[in-house]
N, C-alpha and C positions, 0 to 999 in steps of 0.2 A: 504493500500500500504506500508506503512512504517512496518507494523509487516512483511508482506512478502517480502522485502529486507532485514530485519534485519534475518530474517533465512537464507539465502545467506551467512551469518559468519557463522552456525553453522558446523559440521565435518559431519553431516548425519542426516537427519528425517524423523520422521515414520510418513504416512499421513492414518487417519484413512478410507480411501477409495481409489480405483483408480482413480473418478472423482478427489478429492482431491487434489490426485499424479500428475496427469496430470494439472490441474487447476494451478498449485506452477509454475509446470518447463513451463508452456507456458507463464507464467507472466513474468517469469525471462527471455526466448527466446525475449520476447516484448521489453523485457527494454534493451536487448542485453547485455548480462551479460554469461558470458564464465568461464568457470571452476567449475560449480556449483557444493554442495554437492549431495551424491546420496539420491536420495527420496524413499523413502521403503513403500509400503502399509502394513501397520497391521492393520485390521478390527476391532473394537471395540468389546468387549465381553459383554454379557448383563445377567443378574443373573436368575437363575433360579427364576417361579413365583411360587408363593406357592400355595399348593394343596388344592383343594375345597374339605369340608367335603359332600358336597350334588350337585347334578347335580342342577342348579339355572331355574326355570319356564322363559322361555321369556317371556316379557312383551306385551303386545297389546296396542295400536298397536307397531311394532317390534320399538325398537331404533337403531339409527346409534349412534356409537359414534365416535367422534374426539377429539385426544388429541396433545395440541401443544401450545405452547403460543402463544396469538393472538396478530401479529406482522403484519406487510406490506406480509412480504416476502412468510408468512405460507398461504397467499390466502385465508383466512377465508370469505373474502367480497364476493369474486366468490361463496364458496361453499352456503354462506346466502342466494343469489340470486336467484342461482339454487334450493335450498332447498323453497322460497317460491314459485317460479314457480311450481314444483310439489305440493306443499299444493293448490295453486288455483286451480289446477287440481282434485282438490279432493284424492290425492294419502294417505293413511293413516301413518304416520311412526311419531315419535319421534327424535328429533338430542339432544343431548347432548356432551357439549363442555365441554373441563374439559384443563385445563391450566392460566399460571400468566398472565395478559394483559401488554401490551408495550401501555401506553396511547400515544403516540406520532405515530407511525407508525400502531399501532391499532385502531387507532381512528373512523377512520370511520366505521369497524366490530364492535366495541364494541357500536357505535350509532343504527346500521343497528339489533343487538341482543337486544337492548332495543325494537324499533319501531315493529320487529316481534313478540315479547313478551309479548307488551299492547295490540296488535292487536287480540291476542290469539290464536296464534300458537303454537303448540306443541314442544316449544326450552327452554331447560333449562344449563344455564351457568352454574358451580361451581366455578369459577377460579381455583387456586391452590387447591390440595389434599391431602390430607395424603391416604399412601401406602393402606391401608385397602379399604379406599372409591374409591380406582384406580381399584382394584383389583375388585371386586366389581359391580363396570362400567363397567367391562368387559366382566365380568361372565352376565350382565344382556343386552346386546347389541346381535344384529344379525351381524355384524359384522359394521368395521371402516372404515373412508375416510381421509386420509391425504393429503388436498388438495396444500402441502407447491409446495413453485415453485422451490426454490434452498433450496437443503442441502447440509451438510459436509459428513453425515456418513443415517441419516433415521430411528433410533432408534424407533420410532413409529412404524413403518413400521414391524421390526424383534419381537418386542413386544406383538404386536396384533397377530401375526404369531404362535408364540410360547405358546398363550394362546387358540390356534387352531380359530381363529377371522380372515374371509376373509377380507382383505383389499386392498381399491380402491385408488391407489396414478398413481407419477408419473411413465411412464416406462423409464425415463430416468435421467443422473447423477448417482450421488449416491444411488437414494428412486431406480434407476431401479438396481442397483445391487442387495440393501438389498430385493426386491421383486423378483428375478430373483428363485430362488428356489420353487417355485409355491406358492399358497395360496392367490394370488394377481391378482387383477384386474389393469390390467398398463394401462396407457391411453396416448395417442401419444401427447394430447398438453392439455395443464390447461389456461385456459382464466381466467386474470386478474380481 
């Protein structure tokens, strides 16, 4: 609250999304606050991925991957859940998670990727990665799930996209904008 009154002083800012944009000025409408500066959406730009010397074999069985740090907000608990429900189904896949852990709002995801783990299920962590083993994860996945509940902008989302990688997120806020250009499975509500 206090970073978002303190842009209230600024002459004009750029909000990386129009969830974003809207998000600022309904805050400031809340607190009743009049004369605001104007709010600009500019999309975030994301760097070209570098080009694979060889078309990469998917693996068997296929991997999901998800990339996100495992925090509260990113939903990583819900997608663990759902992902052992289909393993006792007998369904065959791989998940691989690749991101830094938030131990405090991650906590319980990063207990739940332990306990599926010893169990022996087919879930392999990395945390944090270097660019090569990102890159890598991507080329070697059937495509991604970014199960996050609130973003700013959805960088996973455009990433996985651009590296021709279907991805399953939200179809709303911000992940439904950066998914609105197809390649994406939007889904109307994410359970916690």
């Amino acid at each position: 609250p206090g970073y978002m009154q303190e842009l209230f002083t600024f002459q004009g800012i750029a909000a990386v999304s129009e969830d974003s944009r809207l998000a600022l000025i309904d805050y400031w409408r809340w607190l009743g606050l009049t004369q605001t500066p104007p709010v600009t959406t500019i999309p975030l730009g994301i760097d070209l991925c570098p080009a694979t010397s060889s078309p990469v074999i998917q693996d068997y069985p296929p991997v999901v991957l998800c990339i996100g740090s495992i925090e509260g907000r990113k939903n990583h608990l819900a997608l663990l859940q759902a992902c052992e429900k289909l393993w006792q189904q007998k369904q065959n896949f791989q998940l691989r998670l690749i991101g830094m852990s938030h131990a405090t709002t991650g906590r319980d995801a990063l207990q739940k990727i332990d306990q599926l783990v010893a169990r022996g299920h087919p879930l392999r962590y990395d945390g944090a990665v270097d660019e090569e083993t990102l890159q890598s994860a991507y080329e070697q996945c059937l495509f991604t799930v970014y199960p996050s509940m609130m973003e700013g902008f959805g960088l996973p989302v455009l990433e996985s996209l651009q590296r021709g990688k279907p991805c399953i997120c939200s179809g709303h806020g911000a992940l439904g904008e950066s998914a609105r250009g197809g390649g994406a499975l939007m889904l109307e509500t994410l359970a916690p």
